[in-house]
N, C-alpha and C positions, 0 to 999 in steps of 0.2 A: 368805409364799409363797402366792402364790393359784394354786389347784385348782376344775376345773370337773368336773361330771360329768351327763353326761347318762342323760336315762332315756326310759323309752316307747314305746322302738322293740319288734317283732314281729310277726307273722304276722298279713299281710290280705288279701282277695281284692281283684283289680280291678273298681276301681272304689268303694273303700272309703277309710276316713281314718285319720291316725292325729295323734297328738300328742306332738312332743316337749319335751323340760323341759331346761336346760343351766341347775344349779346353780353360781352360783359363791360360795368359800369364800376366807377370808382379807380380807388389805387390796385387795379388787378394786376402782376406781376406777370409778364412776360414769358418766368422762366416756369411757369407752372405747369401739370401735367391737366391737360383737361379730358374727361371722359364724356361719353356717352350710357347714359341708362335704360332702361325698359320697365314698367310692371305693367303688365296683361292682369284682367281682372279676376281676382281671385287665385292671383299669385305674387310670389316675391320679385322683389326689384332685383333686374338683372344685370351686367355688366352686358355692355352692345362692341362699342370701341373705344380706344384711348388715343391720343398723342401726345409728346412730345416737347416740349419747345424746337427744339430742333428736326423735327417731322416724322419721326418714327412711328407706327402707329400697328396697335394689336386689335385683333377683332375675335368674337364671339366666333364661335365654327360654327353656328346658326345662320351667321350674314355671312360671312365670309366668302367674297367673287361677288356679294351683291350691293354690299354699302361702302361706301368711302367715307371718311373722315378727312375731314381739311381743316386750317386754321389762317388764319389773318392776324398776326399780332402786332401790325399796326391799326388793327380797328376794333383789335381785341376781341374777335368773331372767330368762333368756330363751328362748321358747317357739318351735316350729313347727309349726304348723297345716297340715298334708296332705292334702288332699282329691283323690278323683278321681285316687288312687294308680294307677300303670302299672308294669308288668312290670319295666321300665327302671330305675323307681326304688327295685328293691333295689340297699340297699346299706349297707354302716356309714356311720352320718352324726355329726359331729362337730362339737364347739363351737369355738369360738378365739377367743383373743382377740388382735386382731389386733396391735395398737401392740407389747404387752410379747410376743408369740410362744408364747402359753402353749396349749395344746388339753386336749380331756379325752381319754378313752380309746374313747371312740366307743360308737352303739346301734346293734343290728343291727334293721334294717326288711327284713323280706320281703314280697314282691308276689306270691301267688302262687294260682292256682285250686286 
């Protein structure tokens, strides 16, 4: 059974960065499309960015020029790069994997002065 769990989210002013890590555990496949998530409170879960196995990667036009997505798939880690953080983009954010439907249990990112 594979299990993801993310890390790295907490407390940053605007305009600052942060870095998230989504570990995955078990028989996780290589050739899978992993995303990133978002829900802010008192709203739906959003799509943020996606990749690849092969490194291709879409992003939200909310981040887009502000977050990167990266992957390691010999550690099985994929990472997001936050820059130029906005008030907007608190939120719990979360891994998934998209094909098998699996997510971790989310990191909370605050934005705040």
């Amino acid at each position: 059974q594979v299990q993801l769990v993310e890390s790295g989210g907490g407390l940053v002013q605007p305009g600052g960065s942060l870095r998230l890590s989504c570990a995955g555990s078990g028989s996780m496949s290589r050739t899978n499309v992993l995303g990133w998530y978002r829900q802010a409170p008192g709203k739906e879960r959003e799509l943020v960015a996606t990749i690849t196995p092969v490194g291709s990667k879409n992003y939200a036009d909310s981040v887009q020029g502000r977050f990167t997505v990266s992957r390691d798939n010999a550690d099985k880690t994929v990472y997001l790069q936050m820059n130029n953080l906005k008030t907007e983009d608190t939120a719990v954010y979360y891994c998934h994997l998209i094909a098998s439907n699996i997510w971790g249990k989310g990191t909370l990112v605050t934005v705040s002065s």
